[in-house]
mmCIF file of the protein (N, C-alpha, C, O) and its ligand, coordinates in Angstrom:
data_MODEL
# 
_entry.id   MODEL 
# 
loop_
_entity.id 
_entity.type 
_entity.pdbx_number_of_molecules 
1 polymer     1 
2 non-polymer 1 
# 
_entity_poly.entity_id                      1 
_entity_poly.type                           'polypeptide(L)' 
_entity_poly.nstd_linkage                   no 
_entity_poly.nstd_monomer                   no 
_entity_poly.pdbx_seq_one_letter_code       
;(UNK)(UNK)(UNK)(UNK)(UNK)(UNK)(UNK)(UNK)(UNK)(UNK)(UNK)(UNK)(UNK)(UNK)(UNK)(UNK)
(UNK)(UNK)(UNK)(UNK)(UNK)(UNK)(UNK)(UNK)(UNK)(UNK)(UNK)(UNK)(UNK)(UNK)(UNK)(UNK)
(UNK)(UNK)(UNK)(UNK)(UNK)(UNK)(UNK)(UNK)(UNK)(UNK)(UNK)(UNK)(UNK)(UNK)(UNK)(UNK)
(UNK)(UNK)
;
_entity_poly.pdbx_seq_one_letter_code_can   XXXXXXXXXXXXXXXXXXXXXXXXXXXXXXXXXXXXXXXXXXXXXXXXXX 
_entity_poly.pdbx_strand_id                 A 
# 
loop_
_entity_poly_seq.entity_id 
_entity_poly_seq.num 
_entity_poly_seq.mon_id 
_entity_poly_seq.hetero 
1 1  UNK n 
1 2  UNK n 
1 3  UNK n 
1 4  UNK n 
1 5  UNK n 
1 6  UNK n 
1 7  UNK n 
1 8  UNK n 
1 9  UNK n 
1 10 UNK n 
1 11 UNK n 
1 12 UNK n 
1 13 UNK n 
1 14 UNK n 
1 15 UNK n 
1 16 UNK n 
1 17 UNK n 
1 18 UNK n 
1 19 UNK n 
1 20 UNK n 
1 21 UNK n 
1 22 UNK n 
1 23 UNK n 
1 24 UNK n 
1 25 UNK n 
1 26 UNK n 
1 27 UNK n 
1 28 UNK n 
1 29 UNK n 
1 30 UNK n 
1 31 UNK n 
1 32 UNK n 
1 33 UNK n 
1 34 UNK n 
1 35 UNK n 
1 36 UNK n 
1 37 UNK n 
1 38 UNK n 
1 39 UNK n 
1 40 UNK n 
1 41 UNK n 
1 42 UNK n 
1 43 UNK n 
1 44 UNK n 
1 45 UNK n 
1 46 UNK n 
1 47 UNK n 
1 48 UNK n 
1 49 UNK n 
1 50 UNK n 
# 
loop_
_struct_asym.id 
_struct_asym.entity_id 
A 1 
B 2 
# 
loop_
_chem_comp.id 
_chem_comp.type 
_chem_comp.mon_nstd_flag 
UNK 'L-peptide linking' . 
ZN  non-polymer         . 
# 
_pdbx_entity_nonpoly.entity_id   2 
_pdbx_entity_nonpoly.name        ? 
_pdbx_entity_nonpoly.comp_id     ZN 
# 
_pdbx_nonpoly_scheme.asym_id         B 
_pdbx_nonpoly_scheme.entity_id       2 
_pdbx_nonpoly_scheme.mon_id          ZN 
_pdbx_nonpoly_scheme.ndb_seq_num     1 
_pdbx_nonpoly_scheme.pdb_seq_num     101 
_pdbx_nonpoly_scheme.auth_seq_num    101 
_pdbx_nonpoly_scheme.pdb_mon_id      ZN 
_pdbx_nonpoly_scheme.auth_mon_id     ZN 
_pdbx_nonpoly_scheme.pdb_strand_id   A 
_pdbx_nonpoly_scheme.pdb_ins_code    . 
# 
loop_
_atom_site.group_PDB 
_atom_site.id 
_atom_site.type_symbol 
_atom_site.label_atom_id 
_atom_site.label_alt_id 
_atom_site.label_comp_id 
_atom_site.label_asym_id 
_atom_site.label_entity_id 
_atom_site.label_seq_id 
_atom_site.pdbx_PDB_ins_code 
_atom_site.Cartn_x 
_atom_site.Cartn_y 
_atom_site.Cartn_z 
_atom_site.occupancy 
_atom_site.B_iso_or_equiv 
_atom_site.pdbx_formal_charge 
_atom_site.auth_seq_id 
_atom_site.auth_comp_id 
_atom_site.auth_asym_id 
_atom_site.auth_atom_id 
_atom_site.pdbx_PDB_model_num 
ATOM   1   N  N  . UNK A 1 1  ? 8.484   -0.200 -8.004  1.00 0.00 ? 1   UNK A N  1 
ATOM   2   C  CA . UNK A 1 1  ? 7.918   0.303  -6.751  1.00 0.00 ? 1   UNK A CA 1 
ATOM   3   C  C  . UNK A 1 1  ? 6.394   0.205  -6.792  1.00 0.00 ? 1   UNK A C  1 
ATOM   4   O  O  . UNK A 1 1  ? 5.778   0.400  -7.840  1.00 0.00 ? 1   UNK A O  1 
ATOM   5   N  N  . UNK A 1 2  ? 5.808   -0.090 -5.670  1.00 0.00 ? 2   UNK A N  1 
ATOM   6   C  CA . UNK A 1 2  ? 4.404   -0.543 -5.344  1.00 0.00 ? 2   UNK A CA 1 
ATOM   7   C  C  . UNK A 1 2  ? 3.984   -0.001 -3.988  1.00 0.00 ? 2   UNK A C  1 
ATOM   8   O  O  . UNK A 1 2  ? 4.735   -0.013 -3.012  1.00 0.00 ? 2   UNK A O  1 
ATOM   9   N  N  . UNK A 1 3  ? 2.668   0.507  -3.978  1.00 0.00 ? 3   UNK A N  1 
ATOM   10  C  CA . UNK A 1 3  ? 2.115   1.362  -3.031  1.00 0.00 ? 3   UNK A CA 1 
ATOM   11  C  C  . UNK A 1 3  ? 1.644   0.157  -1.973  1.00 0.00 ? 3   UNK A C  1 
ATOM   12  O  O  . UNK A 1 3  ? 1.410   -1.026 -2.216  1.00 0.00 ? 3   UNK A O  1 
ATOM   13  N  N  . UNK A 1 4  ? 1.599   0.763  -0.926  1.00 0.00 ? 4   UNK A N  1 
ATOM   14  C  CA . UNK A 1 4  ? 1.179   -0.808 0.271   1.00 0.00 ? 4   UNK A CA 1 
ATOM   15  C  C  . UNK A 1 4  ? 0.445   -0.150 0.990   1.00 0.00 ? 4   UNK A C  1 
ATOM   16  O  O  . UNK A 1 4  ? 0.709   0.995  1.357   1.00 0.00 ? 4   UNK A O  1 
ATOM   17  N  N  . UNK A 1 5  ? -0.385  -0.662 1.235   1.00 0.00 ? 5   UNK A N  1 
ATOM   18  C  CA . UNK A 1 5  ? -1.620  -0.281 2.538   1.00 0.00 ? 5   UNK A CA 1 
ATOM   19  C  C  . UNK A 1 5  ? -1.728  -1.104 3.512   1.00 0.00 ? 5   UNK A C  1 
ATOM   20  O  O  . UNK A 1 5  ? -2.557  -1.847 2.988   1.00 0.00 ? 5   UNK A O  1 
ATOM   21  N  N  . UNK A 1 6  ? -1.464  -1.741 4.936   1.00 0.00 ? 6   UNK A N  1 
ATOM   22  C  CA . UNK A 1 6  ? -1.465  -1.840 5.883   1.00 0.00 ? 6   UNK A CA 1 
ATOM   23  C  C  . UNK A 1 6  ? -3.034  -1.689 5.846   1.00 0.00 ? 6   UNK A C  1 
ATOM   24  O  O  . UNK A 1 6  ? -3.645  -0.620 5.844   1.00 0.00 ? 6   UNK A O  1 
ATOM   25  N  N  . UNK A 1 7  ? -3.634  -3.106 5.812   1.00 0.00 ? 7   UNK A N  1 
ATOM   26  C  CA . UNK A 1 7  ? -4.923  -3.552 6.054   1.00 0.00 ? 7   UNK A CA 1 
ATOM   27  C  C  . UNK A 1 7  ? -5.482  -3.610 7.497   1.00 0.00 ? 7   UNK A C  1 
ATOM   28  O  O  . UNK A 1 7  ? -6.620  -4.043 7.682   1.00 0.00 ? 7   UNK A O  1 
ATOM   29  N  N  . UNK A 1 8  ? -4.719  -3.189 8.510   1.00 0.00 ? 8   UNK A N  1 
ATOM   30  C  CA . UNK A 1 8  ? -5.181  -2.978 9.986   1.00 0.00 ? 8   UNK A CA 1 
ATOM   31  C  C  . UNK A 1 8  ? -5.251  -1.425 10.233  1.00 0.00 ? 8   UNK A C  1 
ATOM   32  O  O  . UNK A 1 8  ? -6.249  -0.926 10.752  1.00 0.00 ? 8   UNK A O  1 
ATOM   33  N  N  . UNK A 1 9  ? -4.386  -0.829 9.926   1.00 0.00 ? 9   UNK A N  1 
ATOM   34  C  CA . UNK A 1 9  ? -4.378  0.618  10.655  1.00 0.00 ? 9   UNK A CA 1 
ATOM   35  C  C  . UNK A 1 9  ? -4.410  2.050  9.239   1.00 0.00 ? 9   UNK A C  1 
ATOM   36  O  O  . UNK A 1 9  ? -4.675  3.248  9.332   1.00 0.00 ? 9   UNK A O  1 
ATOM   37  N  N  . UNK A 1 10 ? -3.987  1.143  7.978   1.00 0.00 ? 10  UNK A N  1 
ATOM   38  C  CA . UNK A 1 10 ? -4.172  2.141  6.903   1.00 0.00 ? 10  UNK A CA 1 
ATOM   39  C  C  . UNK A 1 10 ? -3.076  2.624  6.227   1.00 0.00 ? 10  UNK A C  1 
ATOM   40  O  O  . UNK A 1 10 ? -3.192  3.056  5.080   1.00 0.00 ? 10  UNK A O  1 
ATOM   41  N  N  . UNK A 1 11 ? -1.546  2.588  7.074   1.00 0.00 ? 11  UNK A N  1 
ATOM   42  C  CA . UNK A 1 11 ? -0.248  2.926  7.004   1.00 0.00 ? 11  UNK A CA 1 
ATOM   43  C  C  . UNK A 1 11 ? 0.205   2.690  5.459   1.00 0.00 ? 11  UNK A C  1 
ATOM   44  O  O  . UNK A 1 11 ? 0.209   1.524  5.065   1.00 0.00 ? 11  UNK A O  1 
ATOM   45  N  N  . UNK A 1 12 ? 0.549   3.623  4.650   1.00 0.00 ? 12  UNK A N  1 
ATOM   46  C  CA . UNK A 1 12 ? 0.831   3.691  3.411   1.00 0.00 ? 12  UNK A CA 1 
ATOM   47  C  C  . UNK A 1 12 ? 2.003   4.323  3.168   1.00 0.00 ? 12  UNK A C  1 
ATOM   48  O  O  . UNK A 1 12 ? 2.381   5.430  3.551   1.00 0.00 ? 12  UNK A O  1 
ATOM   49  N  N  . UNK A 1 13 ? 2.919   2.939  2.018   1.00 0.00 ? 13  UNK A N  1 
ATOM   50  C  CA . UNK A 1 13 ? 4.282   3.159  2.107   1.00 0.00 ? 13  UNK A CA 1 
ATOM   51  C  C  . UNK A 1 13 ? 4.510   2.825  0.605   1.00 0.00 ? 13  UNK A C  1 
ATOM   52  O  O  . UNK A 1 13 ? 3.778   2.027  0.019   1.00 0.00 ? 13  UNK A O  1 
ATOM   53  N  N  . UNK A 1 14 ? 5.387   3.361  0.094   1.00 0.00 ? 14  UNK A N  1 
ATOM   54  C  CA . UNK A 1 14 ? 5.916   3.160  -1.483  1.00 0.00 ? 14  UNK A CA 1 
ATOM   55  C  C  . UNK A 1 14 ? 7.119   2.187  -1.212  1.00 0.00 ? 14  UNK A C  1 
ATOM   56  O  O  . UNK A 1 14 ? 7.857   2.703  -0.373  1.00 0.00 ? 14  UNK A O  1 
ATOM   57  N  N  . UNK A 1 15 ? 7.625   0.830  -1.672  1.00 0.00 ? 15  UNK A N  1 
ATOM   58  C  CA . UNK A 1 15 ? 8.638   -0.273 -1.377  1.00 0.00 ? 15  UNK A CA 1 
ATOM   59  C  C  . UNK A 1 15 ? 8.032   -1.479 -2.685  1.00 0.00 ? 15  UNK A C  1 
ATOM   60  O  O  . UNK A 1 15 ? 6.932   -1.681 -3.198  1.00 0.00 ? 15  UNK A O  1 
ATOM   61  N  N  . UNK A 1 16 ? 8.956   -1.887 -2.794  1.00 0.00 ? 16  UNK A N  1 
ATOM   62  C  CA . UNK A 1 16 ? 9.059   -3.387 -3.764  1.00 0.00 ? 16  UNK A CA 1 
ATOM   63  C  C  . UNK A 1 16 ? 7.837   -4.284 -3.412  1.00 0.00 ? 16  UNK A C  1 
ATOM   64  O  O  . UNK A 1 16 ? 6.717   -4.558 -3.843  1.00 0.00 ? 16  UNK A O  1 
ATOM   65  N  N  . UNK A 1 17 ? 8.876   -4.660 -2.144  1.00 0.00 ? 17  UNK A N  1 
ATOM   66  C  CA . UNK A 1 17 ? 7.736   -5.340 -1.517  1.00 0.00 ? 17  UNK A CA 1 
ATOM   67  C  C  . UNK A 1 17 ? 7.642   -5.126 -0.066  1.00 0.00 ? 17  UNK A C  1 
ATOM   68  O  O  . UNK A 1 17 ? 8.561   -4.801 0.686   1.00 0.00 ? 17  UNK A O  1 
ATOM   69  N  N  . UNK A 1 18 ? 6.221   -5.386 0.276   1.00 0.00 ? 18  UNK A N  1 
ATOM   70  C  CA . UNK A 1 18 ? 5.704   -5.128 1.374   1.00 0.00 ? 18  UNK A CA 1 
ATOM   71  C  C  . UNK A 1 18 ? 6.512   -5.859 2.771   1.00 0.00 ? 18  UNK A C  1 
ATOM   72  O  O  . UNK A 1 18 ? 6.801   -7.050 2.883   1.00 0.00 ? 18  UNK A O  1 
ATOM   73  N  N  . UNK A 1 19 ? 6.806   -4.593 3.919   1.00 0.00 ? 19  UNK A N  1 
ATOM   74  C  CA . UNK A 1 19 ? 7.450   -5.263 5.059   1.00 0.00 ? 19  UNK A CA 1 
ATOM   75  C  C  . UNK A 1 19 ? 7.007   -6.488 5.902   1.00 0.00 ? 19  UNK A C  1 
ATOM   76  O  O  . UNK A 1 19 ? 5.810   -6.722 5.736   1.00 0.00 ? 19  UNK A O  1 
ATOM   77  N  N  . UNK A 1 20 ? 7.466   -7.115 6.534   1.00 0.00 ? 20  UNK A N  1 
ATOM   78  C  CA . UNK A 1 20 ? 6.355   -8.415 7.199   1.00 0.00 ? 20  UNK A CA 1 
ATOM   79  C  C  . UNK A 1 20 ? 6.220   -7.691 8.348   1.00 0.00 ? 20  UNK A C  1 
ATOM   80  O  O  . UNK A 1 20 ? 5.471   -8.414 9.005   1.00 0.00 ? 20  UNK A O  1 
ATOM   81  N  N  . UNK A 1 21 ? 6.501   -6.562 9.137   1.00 0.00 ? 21  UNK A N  1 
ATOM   82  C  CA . UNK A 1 21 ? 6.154   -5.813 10.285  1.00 0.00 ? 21  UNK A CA 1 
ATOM   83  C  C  . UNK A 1 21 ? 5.660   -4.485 9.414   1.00 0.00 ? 21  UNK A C  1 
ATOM   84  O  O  . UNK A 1 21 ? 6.160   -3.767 8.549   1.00 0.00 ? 21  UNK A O  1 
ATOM   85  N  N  . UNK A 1 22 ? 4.270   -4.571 10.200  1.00 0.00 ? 22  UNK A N  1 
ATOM   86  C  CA . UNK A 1 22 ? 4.227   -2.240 9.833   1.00 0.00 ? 22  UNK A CA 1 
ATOM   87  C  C  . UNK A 1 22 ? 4.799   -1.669 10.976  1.00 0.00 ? 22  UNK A C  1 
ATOM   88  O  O  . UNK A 1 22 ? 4.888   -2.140 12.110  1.00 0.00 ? 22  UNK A O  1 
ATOM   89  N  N  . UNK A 1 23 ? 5.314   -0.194 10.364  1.00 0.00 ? 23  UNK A N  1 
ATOM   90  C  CA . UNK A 1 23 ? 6.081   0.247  11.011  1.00 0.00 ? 23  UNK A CA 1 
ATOM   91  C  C  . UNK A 1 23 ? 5.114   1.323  12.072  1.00 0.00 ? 23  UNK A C  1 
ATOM   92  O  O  . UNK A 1 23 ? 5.423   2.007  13.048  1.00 0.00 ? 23  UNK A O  1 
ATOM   93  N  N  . UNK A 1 24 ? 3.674   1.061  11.263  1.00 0.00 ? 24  UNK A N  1 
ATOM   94  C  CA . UNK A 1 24 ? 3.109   1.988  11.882  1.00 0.00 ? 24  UNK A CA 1 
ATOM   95  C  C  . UNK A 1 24 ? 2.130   0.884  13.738  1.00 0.00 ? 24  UNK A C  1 
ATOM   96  O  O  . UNK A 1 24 ? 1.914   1.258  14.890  1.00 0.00 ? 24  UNK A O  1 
ATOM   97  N  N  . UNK A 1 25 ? 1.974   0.092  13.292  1.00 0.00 ? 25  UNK A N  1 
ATOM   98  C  CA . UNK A 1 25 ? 0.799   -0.853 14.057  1.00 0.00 ? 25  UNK A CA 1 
ATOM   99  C  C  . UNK A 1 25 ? 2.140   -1.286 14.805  1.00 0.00 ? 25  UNK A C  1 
ATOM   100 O  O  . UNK A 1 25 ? 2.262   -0.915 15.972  1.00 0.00 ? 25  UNK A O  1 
ATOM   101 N  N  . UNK A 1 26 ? 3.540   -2.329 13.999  1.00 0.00 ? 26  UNK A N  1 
ATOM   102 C  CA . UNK A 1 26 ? 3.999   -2.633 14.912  1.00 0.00 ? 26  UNK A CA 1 
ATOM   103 C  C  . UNK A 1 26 ? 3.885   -4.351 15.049  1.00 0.00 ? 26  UNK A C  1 
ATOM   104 O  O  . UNK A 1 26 ? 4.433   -5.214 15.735  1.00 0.00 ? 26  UNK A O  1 
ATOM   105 N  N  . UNK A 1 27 ? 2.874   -4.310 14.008  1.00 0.00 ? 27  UNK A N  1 
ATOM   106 C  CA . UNK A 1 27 ? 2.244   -6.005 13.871  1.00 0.00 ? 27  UNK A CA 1 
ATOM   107 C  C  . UNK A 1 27 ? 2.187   -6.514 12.694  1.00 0.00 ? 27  UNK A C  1 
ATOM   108 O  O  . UNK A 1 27 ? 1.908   -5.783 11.744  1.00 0.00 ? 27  UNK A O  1 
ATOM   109 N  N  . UNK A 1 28 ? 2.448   -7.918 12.508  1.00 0.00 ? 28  UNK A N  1 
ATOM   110 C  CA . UNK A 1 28 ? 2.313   -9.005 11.651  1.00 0.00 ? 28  UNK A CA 1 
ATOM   111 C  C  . UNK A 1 28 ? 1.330   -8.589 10.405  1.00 0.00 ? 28  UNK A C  1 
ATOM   112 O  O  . UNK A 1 28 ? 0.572   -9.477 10.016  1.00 0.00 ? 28  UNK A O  1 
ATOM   113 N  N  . UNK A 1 29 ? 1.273   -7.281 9.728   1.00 0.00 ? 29  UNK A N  1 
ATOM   114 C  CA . UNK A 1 29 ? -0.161  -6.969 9.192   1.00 0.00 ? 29  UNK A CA 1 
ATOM   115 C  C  . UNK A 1 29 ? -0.004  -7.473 7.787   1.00 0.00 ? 29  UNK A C  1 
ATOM   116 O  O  . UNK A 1 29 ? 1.047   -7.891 7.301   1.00 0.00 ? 29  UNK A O  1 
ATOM   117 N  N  . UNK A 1 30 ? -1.256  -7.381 7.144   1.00 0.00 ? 30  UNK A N  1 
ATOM   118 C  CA . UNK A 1 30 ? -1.212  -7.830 5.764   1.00 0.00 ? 30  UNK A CA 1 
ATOM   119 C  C  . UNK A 1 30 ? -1.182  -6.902 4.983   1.00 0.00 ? 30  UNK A C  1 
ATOM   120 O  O  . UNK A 1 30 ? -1.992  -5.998 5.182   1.00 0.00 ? 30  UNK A O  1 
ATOM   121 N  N  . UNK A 1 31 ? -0.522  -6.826 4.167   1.00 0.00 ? 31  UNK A N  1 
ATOM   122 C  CA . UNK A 1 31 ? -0.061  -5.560 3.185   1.00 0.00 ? 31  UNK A CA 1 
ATOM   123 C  C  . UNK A 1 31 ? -0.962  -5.713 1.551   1.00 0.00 ? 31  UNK A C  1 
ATOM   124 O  O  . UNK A 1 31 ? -0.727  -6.590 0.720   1.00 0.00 ? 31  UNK A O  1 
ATOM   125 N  N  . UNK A 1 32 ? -1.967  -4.652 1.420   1.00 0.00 ? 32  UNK A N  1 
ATOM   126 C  CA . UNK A 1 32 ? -2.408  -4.645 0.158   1.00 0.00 ? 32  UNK A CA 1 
ATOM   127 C  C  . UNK A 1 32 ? -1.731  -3.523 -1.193  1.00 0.00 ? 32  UNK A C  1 
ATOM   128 O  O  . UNK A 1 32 ? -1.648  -2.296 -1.241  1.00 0.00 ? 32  UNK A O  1 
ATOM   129 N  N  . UNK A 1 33 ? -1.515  -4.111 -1.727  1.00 0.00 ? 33  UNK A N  1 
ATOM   130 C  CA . UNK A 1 33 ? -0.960  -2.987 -2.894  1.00 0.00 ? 33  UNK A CA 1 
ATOM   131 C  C  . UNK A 1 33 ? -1.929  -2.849 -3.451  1.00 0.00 ? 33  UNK A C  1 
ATOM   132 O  O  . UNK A 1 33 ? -2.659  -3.699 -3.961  1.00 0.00 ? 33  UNK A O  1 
ATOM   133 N  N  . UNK A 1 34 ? -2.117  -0.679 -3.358  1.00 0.00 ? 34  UNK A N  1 
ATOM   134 C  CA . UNK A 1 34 ? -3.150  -0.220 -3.917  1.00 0.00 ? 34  UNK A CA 1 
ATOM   135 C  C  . UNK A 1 34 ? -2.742  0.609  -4.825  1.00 0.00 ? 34  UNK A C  1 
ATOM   136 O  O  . UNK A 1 34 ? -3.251  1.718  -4.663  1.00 0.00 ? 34  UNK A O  1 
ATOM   137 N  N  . UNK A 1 35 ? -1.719  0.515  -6.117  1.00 0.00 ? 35  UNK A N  1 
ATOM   138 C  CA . UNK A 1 35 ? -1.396  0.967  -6.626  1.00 0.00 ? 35  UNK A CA 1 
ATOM   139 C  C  . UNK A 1 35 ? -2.128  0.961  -7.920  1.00 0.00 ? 35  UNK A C  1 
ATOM   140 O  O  . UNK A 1 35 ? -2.273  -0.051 -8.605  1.00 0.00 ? 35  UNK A O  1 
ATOM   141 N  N  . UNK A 1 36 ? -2.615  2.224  -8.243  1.00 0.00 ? 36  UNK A N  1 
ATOM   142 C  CA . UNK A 1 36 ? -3.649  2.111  -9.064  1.00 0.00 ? 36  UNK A CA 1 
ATOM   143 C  C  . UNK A 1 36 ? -2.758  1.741  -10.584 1.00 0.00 ? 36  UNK A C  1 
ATOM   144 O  O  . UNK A 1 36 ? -1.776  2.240  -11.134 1.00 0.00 ? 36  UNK A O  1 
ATOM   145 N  N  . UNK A 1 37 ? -3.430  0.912  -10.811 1.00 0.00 ? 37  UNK A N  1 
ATOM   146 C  CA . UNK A 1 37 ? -2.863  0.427  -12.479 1.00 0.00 ? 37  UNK A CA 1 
ATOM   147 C  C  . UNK A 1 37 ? -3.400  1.103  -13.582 1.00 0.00 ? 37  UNK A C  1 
ATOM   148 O  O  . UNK A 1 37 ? -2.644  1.346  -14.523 1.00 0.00 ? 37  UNK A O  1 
ATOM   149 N  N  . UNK A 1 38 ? -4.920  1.552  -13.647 1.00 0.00 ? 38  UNK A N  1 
ATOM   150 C  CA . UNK A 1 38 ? -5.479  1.888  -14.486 1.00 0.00 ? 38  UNK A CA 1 
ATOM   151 C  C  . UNK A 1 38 ? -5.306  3.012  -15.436 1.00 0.00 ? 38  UNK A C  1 
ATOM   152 O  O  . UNK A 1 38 ? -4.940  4.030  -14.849 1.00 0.00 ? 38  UNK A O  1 
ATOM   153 N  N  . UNK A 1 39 ? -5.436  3.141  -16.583 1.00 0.00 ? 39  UNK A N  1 
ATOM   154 C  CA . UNK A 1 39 ? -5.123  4.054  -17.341 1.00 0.00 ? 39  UNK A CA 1 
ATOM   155 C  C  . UNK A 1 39 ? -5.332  5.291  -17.195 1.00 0.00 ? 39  UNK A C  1 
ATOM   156 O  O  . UNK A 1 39 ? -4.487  6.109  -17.558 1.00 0.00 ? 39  UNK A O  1 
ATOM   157 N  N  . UNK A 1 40 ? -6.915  5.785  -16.435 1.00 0.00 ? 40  UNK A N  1 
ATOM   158 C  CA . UNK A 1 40 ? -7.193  7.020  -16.246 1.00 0.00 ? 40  UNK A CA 1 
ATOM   159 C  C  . UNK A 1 40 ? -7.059  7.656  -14.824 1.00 0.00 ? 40  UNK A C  1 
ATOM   160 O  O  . UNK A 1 40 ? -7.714  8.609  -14.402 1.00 0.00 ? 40  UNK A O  1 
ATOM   161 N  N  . UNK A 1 41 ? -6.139  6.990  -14.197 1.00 0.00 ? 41  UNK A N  1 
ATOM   162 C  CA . UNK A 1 41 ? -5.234  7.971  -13.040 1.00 0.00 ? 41  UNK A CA 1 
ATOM   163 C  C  . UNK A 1 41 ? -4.275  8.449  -13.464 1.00 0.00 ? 41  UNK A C  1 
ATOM   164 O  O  . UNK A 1 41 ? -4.066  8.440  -14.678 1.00 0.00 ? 41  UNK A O  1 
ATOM   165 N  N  . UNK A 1 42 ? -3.656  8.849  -12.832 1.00 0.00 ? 42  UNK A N  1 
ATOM   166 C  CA . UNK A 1 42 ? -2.310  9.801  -13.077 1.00 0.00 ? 42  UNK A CA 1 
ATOM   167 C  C  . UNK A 1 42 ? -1.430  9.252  -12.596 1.00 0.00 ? 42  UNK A C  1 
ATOM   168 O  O  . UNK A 1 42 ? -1.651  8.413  -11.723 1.00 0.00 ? 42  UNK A O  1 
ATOM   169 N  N  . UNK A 1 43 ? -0.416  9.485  -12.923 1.00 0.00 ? 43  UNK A N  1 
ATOM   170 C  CA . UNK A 1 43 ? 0.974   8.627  -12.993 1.00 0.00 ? 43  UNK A CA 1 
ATOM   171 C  C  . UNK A 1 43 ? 1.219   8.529  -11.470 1.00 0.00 ? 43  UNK A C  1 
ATOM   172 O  O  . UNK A 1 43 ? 1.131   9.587  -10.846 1.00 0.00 ? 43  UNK A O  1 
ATOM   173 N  N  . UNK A 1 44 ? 1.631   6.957  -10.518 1.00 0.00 ? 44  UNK A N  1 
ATOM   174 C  CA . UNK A 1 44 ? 1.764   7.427  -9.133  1.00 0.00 ? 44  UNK A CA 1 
ATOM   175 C  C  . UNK A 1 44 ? 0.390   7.331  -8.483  1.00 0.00 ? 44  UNK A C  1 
ATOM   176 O  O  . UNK A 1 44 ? 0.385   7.527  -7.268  1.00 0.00 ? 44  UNK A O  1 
ATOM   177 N  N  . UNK A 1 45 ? -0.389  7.153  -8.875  1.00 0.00 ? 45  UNK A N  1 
ATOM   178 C  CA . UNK A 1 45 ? -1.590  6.926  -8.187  1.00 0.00 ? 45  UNK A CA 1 
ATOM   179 C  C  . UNK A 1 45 ? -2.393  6.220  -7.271  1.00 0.00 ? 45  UNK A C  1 
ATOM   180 O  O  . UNK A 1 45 ? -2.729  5.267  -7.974  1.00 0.00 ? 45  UNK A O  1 
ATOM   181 N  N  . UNK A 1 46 ? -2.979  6.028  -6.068  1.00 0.00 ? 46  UNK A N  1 
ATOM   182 C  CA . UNK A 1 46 ? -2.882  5.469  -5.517  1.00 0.00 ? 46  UNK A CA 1 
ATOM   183 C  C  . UNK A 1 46 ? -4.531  5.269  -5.946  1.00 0.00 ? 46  UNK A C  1 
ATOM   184 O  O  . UNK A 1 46 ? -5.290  6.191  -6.245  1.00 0.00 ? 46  UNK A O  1 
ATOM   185 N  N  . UNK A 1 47 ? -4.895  3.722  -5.891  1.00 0.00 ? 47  UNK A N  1 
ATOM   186 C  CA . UNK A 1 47 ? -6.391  3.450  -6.303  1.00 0.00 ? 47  UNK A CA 1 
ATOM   187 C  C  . UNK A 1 47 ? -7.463  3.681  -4.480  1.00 0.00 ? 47  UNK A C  1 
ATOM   188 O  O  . UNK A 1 47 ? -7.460  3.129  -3.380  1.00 0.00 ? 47  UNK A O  1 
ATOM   189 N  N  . UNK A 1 48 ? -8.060  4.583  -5.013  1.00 0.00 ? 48  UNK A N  1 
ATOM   190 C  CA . UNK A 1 48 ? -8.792  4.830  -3.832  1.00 0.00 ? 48  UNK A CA 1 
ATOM   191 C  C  . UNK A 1 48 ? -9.562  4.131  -3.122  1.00 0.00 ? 48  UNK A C  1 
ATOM   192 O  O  . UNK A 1 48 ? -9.733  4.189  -1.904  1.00 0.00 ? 48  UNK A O  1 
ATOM   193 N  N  . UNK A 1 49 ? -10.317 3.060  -4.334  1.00 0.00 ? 49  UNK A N  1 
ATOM   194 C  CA . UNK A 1 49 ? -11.544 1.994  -3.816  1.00 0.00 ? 49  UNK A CA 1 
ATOM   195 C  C  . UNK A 1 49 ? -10.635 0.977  -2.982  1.00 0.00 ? 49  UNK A C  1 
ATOM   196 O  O  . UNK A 1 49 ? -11.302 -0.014 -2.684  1.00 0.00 ? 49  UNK A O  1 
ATOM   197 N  N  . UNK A 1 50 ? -9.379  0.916  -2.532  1.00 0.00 ? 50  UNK A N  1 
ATOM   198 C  CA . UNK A 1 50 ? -8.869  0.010  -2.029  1.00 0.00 ? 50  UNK A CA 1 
ATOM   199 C  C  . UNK A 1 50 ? -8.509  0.600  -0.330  1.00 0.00 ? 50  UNK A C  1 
ATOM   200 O  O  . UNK A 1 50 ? -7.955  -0.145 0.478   1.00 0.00 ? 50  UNK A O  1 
HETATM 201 ZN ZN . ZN  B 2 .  ? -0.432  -1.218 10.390  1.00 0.00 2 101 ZN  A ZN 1 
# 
């Protein structure tokens, strides 16, 4: 599981992989996974600078 951000409106969803519709916009959006990888977040984390 991988965190997705909806690069138009912000819409953040936990899924495999990212939908080709957001459910939030409604549109074709591009999905960034901002799932923080790094060691010193906490488990589940979502990377903020993204
Ligand atoms: Zn959206």
């Amino acid at each position: 599981m991988s965190d997705w951000k909806c690069s138009k409106c912000g819409y953040m969803l936990k899924a495999d992989q990212p939908p080709n519709e957001c459910p939030s916009c409604k549109e074709k959006c591009e999905f960034v996974d901002n799932t923080c990888y790094t060691p010193d977040c906490p488990a589940g984390g979502i990377d903020k600078r993204i």
